[in-house]
C-alpha positions in Angstrom: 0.0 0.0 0.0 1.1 3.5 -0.9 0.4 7.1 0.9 -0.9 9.0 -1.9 -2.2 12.9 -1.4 -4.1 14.8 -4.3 -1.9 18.2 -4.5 -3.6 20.0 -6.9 -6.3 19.3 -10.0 -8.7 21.1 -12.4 -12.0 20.4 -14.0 -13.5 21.8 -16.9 -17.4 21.4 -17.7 -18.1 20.7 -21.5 -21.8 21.2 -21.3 -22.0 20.5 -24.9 -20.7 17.7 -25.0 -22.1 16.3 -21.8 -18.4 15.9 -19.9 -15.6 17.3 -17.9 -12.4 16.9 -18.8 -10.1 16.5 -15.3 -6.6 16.7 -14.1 -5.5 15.7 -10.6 -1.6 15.6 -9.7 -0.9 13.4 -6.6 2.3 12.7 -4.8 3.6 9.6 -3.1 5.2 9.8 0.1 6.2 6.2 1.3 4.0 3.1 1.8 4.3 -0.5 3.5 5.4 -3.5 1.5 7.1 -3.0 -1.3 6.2 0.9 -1.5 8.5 1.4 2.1 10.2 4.8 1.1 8.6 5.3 -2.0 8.5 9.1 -3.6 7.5 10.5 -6.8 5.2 12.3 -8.2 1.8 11.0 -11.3 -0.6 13.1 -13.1 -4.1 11.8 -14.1 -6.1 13.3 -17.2 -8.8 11.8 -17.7 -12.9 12.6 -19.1 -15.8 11.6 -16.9 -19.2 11.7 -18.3 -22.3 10.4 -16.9 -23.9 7.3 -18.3 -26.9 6.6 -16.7 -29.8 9.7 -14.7 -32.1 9.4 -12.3 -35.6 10.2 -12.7 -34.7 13.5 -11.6 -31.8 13.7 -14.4 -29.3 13.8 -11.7 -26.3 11.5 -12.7 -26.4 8.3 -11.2 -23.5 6.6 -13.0 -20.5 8.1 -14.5 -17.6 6.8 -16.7 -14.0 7.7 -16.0 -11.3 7.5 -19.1 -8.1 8.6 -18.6 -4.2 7.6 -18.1 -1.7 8.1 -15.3 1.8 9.4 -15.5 4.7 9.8 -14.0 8.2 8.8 -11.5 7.5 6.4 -8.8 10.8 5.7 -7.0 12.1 3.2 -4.3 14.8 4.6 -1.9 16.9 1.9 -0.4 
């Protein structure tokens, strides 16, 4: 298991298209197992976009595509 924190991220609504496009930068700061003293930094991009409303037209199921990146390192 890793310690992972969300540092920063942005969203932006296409209401046009019906979906947001989002990017969330997290950082990794050690772990137990085989992430002990683990570092480094990913980036997720990714589009969410509901797929299923409520009666109300509320979403009730959204999609997430995307892709991580990044350094993940292993001091020792």
């Amino acid at each position: 298991m890793s310690i992972v924190t969300v540092t920063d991220g942005s969203g932006c609504i296409n209401l046009a298209e019906r979906h947001a496009v989002l990017t969330v930068n997290y950082e990794i700061t050690g772990g137990t197992g085989r992430f002990t003293d683990a570092s480094g930094n990913i980036t997720m991009t990714g589009t969410i976009a509901a797929i299923l409303r409520n009666a109300s037209n509320a979403p009730a199921l959204l999609i997430n595509t995307g892709e991580f990146e990044g350094t993940l390192i292993k001091d020792n």
